[in-house]
N, C-alpha and C positions, 0 to 999 in steps of 0.2 A: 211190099214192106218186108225188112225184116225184121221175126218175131223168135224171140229164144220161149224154148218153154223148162221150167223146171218142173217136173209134175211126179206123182206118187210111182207110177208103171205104166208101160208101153200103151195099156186100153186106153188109160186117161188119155195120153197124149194123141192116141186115135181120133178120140172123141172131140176132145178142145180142138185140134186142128180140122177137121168138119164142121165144126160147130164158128170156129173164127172165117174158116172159107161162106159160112152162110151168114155170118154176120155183116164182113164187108170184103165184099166180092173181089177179086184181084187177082195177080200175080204179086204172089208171098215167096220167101226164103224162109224155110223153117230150119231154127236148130236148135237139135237138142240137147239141153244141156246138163237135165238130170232126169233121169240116168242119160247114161251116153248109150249109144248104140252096143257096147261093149259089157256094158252096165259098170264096169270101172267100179275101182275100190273105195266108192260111197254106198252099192246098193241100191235097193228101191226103198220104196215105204213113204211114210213119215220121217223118218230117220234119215231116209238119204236126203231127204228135201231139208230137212235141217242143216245136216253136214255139209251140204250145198251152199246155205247162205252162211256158215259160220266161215267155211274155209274163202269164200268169196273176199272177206275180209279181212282174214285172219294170213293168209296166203302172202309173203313180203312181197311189194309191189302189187298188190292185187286190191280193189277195192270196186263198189257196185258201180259207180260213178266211169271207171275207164271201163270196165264191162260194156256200160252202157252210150258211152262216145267211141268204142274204137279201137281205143288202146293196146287192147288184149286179145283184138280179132277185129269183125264186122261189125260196125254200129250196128244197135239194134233199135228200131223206131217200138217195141211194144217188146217185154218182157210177162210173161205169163209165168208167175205163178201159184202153184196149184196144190194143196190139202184137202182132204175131206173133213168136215165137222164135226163125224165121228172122234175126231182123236183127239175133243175135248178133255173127254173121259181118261185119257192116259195120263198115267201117275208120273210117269217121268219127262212129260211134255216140253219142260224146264230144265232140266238139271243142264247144272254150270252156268244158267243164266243167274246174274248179279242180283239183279232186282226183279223178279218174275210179277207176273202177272197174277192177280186174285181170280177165286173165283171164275174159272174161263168157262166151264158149262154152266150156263144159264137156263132158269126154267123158260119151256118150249111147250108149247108158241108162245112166242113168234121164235125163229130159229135167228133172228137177225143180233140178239143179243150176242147169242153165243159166236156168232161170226164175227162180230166186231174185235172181241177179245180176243178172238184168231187171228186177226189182222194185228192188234198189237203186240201178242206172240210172236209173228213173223218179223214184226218193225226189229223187236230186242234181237232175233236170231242174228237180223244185219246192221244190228245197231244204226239206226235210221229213225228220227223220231218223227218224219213225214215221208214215207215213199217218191220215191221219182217220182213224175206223172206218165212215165214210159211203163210203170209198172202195174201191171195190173193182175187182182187175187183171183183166184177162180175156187170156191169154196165149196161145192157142192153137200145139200145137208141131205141124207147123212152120205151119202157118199156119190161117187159118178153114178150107181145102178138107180138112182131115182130118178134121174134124169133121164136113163135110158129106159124106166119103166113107163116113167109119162110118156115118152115118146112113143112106143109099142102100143101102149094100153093104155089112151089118157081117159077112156070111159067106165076104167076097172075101178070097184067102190073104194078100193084102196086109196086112191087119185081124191076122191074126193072128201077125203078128210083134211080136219084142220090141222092134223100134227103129222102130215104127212111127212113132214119135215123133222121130224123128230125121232129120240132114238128108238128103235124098235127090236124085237128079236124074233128069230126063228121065222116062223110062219106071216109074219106081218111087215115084213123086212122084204122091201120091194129085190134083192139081189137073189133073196132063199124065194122068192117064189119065181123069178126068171131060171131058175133050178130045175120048173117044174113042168111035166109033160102038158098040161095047161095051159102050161107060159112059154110053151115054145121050146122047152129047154135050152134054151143059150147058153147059158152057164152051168157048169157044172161045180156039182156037191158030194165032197167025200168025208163023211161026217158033218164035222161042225167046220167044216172047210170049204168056201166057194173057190171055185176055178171061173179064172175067166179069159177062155180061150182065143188068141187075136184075128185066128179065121172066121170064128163067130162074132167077132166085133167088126170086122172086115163088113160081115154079109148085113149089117143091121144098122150100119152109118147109114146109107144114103135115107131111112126109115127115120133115123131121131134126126136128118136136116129137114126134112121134109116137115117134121110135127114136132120142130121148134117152138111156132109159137104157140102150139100145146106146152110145151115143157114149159117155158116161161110164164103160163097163166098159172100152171098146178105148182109151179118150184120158184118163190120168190128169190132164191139165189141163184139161179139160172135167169131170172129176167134182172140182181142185179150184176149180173157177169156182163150180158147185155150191154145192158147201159154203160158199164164204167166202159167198155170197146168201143164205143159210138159217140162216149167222151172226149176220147184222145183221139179221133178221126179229126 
């Protein structure tokens, strides 16, 4: 298949393409589309991933539609992408959209409220009031490191709370304790600032394909990332 992904930074895009090579097995074409390999004058973030779907359509001659047949490159059979749910909470999540969304962080648990209103966030970025079916979200709550924490440690007590999904700080925030000699330190923390190294995401893929169906049992947005790939198979 080919698969574009748009995603926050480089680890995500590690991650999601491991995670699609375990979901369904094959010979893939990946490409990326945001960031670029370049990182190119969108950035990473949230932000670039916006600027992504706004300039998508906003671009003369450019819209999601020939993106996605061809037009402007390689058909792409599955377009991935990718926020964290974290950045409900951002105050400017909106601006310059016409008619914004209410309310977008919802009380959690369940995390699935709050993802839905991410997905109509997204729909307004590409003005799109139903997605492709080529298109698929990848939400992770609160962000990629829970995914990669269940999958390292899905018998940590952390794992098994019901707000695991929820927002958390400092010391309860499955990213700040993979920080920690405990946790292996995979990531690194300089202050209130995680690193997250791509040689160290490198060495700890083949770990979160392996204890997938761990992550999917402890991270309901990771089993529905799942599902909606095994939809459009």
């Amino acid at each position: 298949m080919n698969i574009g992904t748009v995603v926050e930074g480089p680890t995500d895009r590690l991650v999601l393409q491991a995670v699609l090579n375990r979901i369904c097995p094959g010979e893939h074409r990946y490409f990326p589309l945001q960031p670029t390999e370049t990182f190119g004058e969108m950035g990473t973030g949230w932000k670039g991933v916006r600027r992504w779907c706004r300039q998508t359509r906003q671009i003369p001659g450019s819209s999601l539609d020939k993106l996605l047949s061809g037009e402007t490159g390689p058909p792409l059979d599955l377009l991935v992408i990718h926020v964290d749910a974290g950045i409900a909470i951002e105050h400017d999540l909106q601006d310059e959209d016409e008619t914004p969304i209410p309310d977008i962080q919802q009380p959690c648990p369940p995390i699935q409220l709050t993802a839905n209103q991410l997905k109509h966030v997204i729909e307004r970025w590409l003005q799109q009031d139903i997605l492709p079916p080529q298109v698929i979200l990848a939400i992770p709550a609160q962000d990629t490191e829970n995914w990669t924490f269940a999958a390292l440690f899905p018998d940590d007590e952390l794992c098994s709370r019901n707000d695991y999904e929820c927002t958390k700080n400092d010391r309860d925030h499955p990213g700040y304790r993979l920080t920690l000699k405990k946790y292996g330190k995979v990531l690194q923390r300089n202050g209130r600032t995680i690193k997250k190294p791509r040689r160290n995401y490198e060495q700890i893929v083949p770990q979160l394909v392996t204890g997938w169906d761990s992550v999917c049992h402890i991270c309901s947005q990771a089993q529905q990332f799942t599902q909606d790939v095994l939809g459009r198979l």
